[in-house]
N, C-alpha and C positions, 0 to 999 in steps of 0.2 A: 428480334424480339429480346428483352433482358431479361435475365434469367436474376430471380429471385430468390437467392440461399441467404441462409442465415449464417453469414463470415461474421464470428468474432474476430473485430479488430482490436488491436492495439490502441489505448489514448493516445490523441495527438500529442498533447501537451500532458504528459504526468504531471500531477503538482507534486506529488511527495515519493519520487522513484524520480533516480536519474539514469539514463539509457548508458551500457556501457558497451563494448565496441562487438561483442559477441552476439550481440541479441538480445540481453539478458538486461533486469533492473534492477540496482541498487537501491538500497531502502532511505530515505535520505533520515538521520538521525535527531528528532527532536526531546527537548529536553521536558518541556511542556506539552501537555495535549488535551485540547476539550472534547466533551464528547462528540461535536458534530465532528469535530479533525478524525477523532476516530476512527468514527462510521464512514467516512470518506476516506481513509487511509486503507482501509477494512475493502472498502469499493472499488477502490483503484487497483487493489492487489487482486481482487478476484476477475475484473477486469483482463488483465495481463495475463494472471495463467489459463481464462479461458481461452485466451489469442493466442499463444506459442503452442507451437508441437509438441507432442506428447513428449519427445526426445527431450527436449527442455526442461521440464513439469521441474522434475527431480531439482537440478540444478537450481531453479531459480526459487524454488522453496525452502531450500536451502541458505539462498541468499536474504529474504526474509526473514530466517529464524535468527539472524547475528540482530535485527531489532524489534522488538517487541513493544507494539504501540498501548498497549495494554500498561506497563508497567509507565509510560508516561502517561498517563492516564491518571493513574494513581500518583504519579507525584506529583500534577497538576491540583488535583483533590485536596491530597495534604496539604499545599500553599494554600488555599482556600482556606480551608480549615484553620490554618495559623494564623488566618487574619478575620476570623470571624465568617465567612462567608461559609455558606452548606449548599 
């Protein structure tokens, strides 16, 4: 009989994290970001630290906080904005 648990995995394929040999993901670094990249960036990431051990959490939030999808967010905006667009 199979047994039915809720495993959070891991994405197969991160789009915007790249696996590095610990276990752990790297944020991968955009300069531009719309808001769907975002929200998907935002996804993936919650993703991931629901799949790793708790031992990990720490660490790998950590590795996140060196980029902040928010702040390309806003400079995608600005470009817009410099070119007439809202």
């Amino acid at each position: 009989m199979r047994s039915h648990r809720n495993d959070n995995l891991l994405p197969a394929y991160p789009r915007f994290h790249v696996a590095d040999g610990e276990g752990l993901f790297k944020p991968i670094h955009f300069a531009f970001v719309s808001e769907r990249m975002h929200a998907d960036i935002l996804q993936e990431r919650e993703a991931i630290l629901n799949a790793l051990p708790p031992a990990s959490v720490a660490r790998q939030e950590r590795l996140f906080a060196r980029y902040d999808p928010q702040a390309s967010l806003q400079s995608f905006a600005n470009l817009l904005r410099l070119v007439g667009i809202s």
